[in-house]
C-alpha positions in Angstrom: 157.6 89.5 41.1 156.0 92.2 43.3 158.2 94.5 45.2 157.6 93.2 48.7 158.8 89.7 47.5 162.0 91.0 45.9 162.5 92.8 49.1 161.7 89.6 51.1 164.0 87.2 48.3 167.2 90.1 48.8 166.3 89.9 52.6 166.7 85.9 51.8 169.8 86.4 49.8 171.7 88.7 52.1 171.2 85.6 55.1 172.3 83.3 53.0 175.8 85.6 52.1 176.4 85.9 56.1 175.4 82.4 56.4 178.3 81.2 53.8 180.7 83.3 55.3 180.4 82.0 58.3 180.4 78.1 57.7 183.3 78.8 55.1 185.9 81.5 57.6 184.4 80.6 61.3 183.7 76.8 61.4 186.6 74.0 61.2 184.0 71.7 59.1 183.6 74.7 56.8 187.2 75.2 56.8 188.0 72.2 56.1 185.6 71.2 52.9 186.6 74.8 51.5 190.1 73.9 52.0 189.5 70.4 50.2 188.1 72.2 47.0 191.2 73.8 46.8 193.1 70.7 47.0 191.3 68.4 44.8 193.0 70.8 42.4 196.1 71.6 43.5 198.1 68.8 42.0 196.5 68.7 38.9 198.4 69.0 35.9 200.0 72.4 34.9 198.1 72.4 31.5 194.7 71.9 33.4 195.4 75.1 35.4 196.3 77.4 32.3 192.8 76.2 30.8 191.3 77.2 33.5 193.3 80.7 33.5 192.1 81.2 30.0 188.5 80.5 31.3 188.8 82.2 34.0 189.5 85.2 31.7 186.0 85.2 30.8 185.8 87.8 34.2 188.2 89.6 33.8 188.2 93.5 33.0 189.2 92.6 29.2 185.9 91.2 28.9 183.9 92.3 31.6 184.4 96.5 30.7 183.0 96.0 27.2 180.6 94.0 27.6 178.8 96.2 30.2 179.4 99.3 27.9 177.6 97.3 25.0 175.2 96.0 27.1 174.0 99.5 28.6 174.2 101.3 24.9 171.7 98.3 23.8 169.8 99.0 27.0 169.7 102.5 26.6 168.7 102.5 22.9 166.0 99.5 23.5 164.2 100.6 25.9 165.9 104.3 27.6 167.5 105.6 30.7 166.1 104.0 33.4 167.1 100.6 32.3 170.4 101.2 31.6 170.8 102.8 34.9 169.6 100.3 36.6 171.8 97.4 34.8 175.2 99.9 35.2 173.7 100.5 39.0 173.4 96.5 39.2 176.8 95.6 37.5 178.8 98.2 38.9 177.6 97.8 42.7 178.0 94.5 42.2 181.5 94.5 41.5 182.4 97.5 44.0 180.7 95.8 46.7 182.5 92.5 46.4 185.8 94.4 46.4 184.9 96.5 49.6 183.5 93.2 51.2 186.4 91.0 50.8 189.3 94.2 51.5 187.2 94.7 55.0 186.7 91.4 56.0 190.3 90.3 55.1 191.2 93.5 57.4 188.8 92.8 60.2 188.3 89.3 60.2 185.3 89.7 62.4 185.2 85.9 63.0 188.6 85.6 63.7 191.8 84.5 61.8 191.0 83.7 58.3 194.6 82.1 58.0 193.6 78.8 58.0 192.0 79.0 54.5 194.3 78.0 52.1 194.9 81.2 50.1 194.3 83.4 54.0 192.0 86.2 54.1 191.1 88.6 52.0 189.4 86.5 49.0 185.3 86.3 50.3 183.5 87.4 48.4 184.6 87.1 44.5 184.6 90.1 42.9 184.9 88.1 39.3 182.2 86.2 40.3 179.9 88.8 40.9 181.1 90.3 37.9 180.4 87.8 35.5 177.0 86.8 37.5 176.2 90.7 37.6 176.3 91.1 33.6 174.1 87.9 33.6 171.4 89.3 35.6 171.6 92.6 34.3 170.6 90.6 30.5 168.2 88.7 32.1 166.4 92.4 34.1 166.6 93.7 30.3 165.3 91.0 28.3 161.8 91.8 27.3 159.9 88.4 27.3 159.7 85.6 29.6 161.6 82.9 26.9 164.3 85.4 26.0 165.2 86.2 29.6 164.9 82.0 30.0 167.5 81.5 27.3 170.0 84.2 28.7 169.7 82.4 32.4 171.0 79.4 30.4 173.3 80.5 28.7 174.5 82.7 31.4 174.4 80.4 34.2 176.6 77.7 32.3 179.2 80.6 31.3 179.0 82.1 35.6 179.4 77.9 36.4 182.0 77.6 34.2 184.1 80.8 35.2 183.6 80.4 39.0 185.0 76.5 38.2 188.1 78.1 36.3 189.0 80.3 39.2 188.8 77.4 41.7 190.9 74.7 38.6 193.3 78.1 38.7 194.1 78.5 42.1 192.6 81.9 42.4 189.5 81.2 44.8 187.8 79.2 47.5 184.4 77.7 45.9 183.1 79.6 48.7 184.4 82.7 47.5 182.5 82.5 44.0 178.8 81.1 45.7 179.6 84.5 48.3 180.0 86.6 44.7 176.7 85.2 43.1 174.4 85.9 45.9 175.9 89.2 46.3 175.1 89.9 42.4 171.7 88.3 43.0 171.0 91.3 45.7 171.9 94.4 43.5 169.3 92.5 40.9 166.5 92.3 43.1 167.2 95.5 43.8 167.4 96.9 40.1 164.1 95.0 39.8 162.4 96.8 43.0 163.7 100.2 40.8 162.4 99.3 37.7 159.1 97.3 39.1 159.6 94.8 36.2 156.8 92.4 35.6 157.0 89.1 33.7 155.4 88.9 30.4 155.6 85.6 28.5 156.4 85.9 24.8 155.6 82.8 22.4 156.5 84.1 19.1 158.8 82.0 17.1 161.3 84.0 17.2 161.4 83.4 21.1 161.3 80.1 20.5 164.1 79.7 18.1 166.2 81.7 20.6 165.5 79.5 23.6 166.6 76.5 21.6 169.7 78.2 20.4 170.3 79.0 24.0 169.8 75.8 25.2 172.2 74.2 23.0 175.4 77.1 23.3 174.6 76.1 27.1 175.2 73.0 26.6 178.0 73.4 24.4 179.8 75.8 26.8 179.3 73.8 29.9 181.4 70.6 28.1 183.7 72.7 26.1 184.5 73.9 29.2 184.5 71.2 31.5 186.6 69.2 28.6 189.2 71.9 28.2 189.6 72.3 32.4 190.2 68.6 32.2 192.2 67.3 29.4 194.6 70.8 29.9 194.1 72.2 26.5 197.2 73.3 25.1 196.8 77.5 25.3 199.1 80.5 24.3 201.0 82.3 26.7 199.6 85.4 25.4 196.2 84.6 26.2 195.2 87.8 28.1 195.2 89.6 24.8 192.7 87.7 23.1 190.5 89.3 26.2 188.7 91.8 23.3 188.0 89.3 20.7 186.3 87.0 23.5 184.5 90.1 24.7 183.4 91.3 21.1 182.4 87.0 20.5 180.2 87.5 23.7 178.6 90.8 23.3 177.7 89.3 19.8 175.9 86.8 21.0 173.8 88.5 23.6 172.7 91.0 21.2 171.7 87.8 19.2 169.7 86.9 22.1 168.1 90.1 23.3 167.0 91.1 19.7 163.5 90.1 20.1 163.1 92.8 21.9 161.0 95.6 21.2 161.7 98.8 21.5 160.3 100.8 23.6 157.1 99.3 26.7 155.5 96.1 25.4 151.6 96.1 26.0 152.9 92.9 28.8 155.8 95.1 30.5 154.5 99.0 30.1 155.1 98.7 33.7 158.8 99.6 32.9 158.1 103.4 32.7 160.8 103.9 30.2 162.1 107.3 30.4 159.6 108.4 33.0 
């Protein structure tokens, strides 16, 4: 994508973040349908909720810390500094951003009380949500062919649908809150892209292939696993926040899976990366 239309799609993207914000804190009908997402859920079965607290894991800082460390060590070693800066730059902002958008907004409620949302103000947008989108993107900006980075969107977006589903099942979040959190992510991603002027080569090779199928089928795989355990309540230990690492090292494992393809170093379809210079 050239620069101006990355420019032009963040442009897009930032409207669209106002846009939600508004409907969802300073419109009744807004309000109101937020509000009803919340309820759907909110006599649900106790078991339900702690599945989707053990999801909802899946973003937190157990998971979220290591897998960004791996991720930029692979980044770094693939293909050199100016990736991996870009993907910390895009993950990091990301998350930072949320948090400073939702603590300011919650404060100066420039639309007026945020009270009547059902958890109040202070929750738009979803720092977990741009978390767990940010790593996402940041694979996808990495991957170095067109089916790899296809597979990871999969994969990526079922796990991002999943979580942001968890946090609403949970009690934690508006639905509102976690769409706000995406687009945000999608913003620092354009503009890692604009940095890195990233073009999109399309690689066939078997391997690719294989990959994208793979994908396509964990994808699957996570989105009713998920959607399953969220409904039928899966029995879950109380301990569940320390299995945070394990999860963490069982999804770092399968990214690298994903990303190995890669070559390393400027393919003869992407030199337009500029690795280390």
């Amino acid at each position: 994508m050239a620069p101006n239309r990355r420019i032009t799609a963040a442009a897009a993207f930032g409207l669209a973040l106002a846009a939600l914000y508004v409907c969802a804190a300073g419109t009744d009908a807004g309000v109101d349908l937020d509000n009803a997402g919340v309820r759907y859920y909110l006599f649900k079965h106790d078991e339900q909720r702690d599945a989707a607290n053990v999801l909802a894991h899946l973003a937190g800082i157990a998971v979220v810390v290591p897998a960004m460390l791996a991720l930029l060590a692979f980044a770094w070693w693939r293909h050199g500094r100016r990736p991996a800066i870009a993907a910390g730059v895009l993950i990091i902002g990301s998350v930072v951003s949320a948090r400073l958008a939702k603590t300011l907004l919650g404060e100066l409620q420039p639309l007026g009380s945020e009270w009547p949302r059902y958890f109040g103000p202070g929750y738009f947008p979803s720092g977990h949500g741009a978390g767990v989108m940010a790593l996402v993107l940041a694979a996808i900006l990495l991957a170095g062919s067109g089916r790899v980075r296809a597979a990871i969107a999969v994969v990526g977006g079922a796990v991002a649908g999943i979580v942001g589903l968890a946090h609403v099942v949970g009690l934690s979040h508006h639905p509102t809150d976690l769409l706000g959190g995406y687009l945000l992510a999608g913003i620092w991603a354009l503009g890692a892209g604009i940095y890195l002027q990233r073009d999109d080569p399309d690689d066939r090779s078997p391997a690719a292939r294989r990959g994208a199928r793979t994908a396509l089928l964990t994808a699957v795989a996570v989105t009713i696993a998920g959607a399953v355990a969220i409904a039928q309540g899966v029995a879950v230990p109380a301990a569940v926040g320390t299995f945070g690492v394990p999860v963490s090292a069982l999804a770092i494992t399968g990214l690298i899976t994903l990303l190995t393809p890669i070559r390393r170093g400027p393919t003869p379809a992407a030199t337009s990366l500029d690795v280390d210079g």
